[in-house]
N, C-alpha and C positions, 0 to 999 in steps of 0.2 A: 582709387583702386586700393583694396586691402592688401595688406602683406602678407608674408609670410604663408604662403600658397592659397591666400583664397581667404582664410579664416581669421575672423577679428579675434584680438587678442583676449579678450573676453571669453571665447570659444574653447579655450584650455583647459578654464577655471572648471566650465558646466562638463567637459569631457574626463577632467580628475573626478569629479563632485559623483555623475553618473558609474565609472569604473568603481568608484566605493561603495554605491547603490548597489550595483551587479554583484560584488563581491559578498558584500554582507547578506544577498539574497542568496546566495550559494551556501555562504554559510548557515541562515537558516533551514536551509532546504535540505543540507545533508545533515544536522540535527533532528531536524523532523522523522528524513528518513531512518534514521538509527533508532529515534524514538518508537516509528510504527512498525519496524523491523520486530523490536521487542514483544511489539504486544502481541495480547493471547486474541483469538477470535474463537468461539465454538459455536457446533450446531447441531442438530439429534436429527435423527430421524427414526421411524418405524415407532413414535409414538415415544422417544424415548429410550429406545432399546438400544442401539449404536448411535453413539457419540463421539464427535470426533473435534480436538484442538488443534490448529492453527496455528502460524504464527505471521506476522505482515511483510515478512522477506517470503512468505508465501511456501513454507518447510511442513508437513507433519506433523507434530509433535505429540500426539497421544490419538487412539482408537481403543475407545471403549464399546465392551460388550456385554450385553446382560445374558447373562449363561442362560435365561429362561427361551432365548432367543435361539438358541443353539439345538438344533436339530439334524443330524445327518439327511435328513431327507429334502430342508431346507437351505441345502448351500448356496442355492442360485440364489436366493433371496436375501440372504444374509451377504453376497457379496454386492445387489443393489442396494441395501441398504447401505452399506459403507461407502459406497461409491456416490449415495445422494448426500449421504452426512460431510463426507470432505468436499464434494463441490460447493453445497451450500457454506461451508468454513472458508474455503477460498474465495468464493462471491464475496464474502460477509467485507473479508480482509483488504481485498483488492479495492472496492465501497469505499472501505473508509481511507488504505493509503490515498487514494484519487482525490477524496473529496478536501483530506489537510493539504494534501500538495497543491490543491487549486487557490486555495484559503491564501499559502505562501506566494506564489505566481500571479493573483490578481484575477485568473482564470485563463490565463493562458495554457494551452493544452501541450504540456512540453512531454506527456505518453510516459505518466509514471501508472 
């Protein structure tokens, strides 16, 4: 009968050994994240006309317009446009945070 509630002494060793594993993935994971937090993502749409950047904490950070695009008559359209160019930036972003943080986890799906 083992001691020490159940677990051979050996048992420790691999439970310190594991808790450093865990840590040290924590700490990749939140460098990772800091890293794709930084990054840029962009995407156009309307052929180029509205362009919009990204960034992997998933923020805005620029909306560009080609003034050739810019018509009082076409507001409606100029604000589907914007609004395809940032979801496609946000896809883009989201994409690639999921796919490093899978890289780092093995593919465990921990809903980054």
């Amino acid at each position: 009968m083992a001691k020490h509630g159940g677990f051979p002494m050996g048992g420790m060793g691999n439970m310190q050994q594991l808790m450093k594993q865990a840590q040290r993935m924590q700490e990749n994971m939140q460098k990772k994240q800091a890293e794709l937090n930084a990054q840029e993502f962009s995407a156009s749409s309307g052929g180029g006309m509205v362009k919009v950047t990204v960034n992997g904490a998933r923020e805005v950070l620029s909306v560009e317009i080609d003034p050739q695009c810019v018509d009082p008559d076409d507001v409606e359209m100029l604000q589907d446009l914007v609004l395809s160019a940032v979801n496609s930036a946000l896809k883009e972003a989201a994409t690639t945070v999921e796919q490093e943080m899978g890289k780092l986890t093995g593919g465990m799906n921990l809903g980054f």
